[in-house]
NUBALUM-165606 format. One record per residue (C-alpha): x, y, z. Coordinates in pm, whole numbers, padded with zeros to 5 digits, always signed. Layout:
BEGIN
XYZ ...
END
This chain:
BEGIN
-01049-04312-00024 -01148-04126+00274 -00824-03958+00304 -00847-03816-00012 -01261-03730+00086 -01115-03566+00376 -00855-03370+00189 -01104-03237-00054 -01362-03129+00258 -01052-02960+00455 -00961-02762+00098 -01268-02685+00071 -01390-02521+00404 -01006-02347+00410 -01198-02120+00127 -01511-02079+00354 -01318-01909+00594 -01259-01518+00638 -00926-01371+00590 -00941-00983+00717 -00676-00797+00798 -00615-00626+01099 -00486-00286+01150 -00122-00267+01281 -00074+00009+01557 +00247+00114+01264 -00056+00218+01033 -00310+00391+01256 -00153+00694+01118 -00134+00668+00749 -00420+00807+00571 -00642+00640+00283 -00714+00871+00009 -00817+00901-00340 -00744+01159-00647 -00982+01430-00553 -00823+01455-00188 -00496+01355-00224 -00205+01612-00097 +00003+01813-00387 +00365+01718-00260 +00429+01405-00267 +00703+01130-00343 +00569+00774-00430 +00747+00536-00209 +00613+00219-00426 +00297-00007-00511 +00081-00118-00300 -00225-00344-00287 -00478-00447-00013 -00697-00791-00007 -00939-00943+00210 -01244-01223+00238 -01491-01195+00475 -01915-01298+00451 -01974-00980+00565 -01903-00713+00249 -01814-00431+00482 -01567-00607+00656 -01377-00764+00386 -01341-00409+00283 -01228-00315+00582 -00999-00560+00627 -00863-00497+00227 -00829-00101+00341 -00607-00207+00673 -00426-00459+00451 -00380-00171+00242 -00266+00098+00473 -00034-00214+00657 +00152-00205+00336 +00162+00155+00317 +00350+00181+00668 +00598-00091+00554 +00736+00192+00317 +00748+00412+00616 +00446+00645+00413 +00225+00880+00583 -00059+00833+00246 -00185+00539+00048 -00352+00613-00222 -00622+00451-00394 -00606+00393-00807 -00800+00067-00838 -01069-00109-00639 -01248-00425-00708 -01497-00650-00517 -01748-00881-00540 -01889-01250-00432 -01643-01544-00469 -01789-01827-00667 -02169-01958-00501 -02023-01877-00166 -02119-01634+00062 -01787-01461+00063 -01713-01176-00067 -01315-01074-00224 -01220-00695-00164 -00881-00567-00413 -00736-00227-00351 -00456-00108-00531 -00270+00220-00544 +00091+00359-00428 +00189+00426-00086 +00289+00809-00062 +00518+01051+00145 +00321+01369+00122 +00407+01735+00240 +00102+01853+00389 +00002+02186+00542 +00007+02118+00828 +00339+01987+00837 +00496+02289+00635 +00314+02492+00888 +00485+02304+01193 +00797+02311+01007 +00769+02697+00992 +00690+02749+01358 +01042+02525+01412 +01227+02758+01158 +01063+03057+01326 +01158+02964+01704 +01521+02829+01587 +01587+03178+01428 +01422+03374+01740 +01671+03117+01937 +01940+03239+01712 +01872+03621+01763 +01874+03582+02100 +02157+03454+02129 +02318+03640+01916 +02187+03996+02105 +02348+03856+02416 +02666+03737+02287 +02705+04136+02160 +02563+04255+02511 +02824+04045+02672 +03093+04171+02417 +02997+04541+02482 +03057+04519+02842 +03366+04331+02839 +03513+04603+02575 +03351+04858+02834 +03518+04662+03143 +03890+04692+02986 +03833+05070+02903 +03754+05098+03206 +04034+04943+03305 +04258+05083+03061 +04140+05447+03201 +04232+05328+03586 +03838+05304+03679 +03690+05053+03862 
END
């Protein structure tokens, strides 16, 4: 009888307890957002959802976003994006249940394309240099064998 009393109490406080998620240093980088500020390019790497139970409301949302973004930077994205969120008190407890749901993107955003254009700009500058001196060098060696050819030195 009492092992059974003490099964019940030990199921029973497991619920009490908080269960926030912590940030991984993988998902520092990926970026929460929702319709109105989500990036125009962008390929949907899968679905996603974030949970988390805390007494505190803020921090079981917290914990639900970094649970969120965690599984976001599984799928290697740089954007999870939010479609459905729900939250509220769980049973007489004090706890509180956060749900996000969404996708977990790979966007194009400006300031990549603009980075990307910088790299495309310097790799053709590279490429005309090169290029210029590869004719300079071809111009003097077709100078050097006239030259040559003529008996100067």
């Amino acid at each position: 009888m009492l092992e059974k009393a003490l099964c019940v109490v030990s199921v029973m406080l497991t619920g009490c307890f908080a269960n926030v998620a912590a940030l991984e240093p993988r998902a520092e980088s990926v970026k929460v957002v929702h319709e109105s500020d989500k990036p125009l390019r962008c390929e949907v790497l899968g679905k996603i959802s974030g949970t988390s139970r805390s007494d505190d409301e803020k921090e079981a949302r917290t914990g639900a976003e970094n649970d969120f973004r965690n599984h976001a930077a599984e799928l290697k994205a740089n954007f999870a994006f939010i479609e459905a969120e729900r939250s509220g008190p769980v049973g007489t407890s004090s706890q509180h249940d956060v749900f996000i749901g969404g996708k977990a993107l790979r966007c194009q955003t400006e300031e990549m394309e603009e980075a990307e254009e910088k790299q495309a700009a310097s790799e053709r500058e590279q490429k005309e240099k090169a290029d210029a001196e590869r004719e300079q060098k071809e111009a003097e060696e077709k100078q050097a064998a006239k030259d040559k050819k003529h008996g100067k030195k």
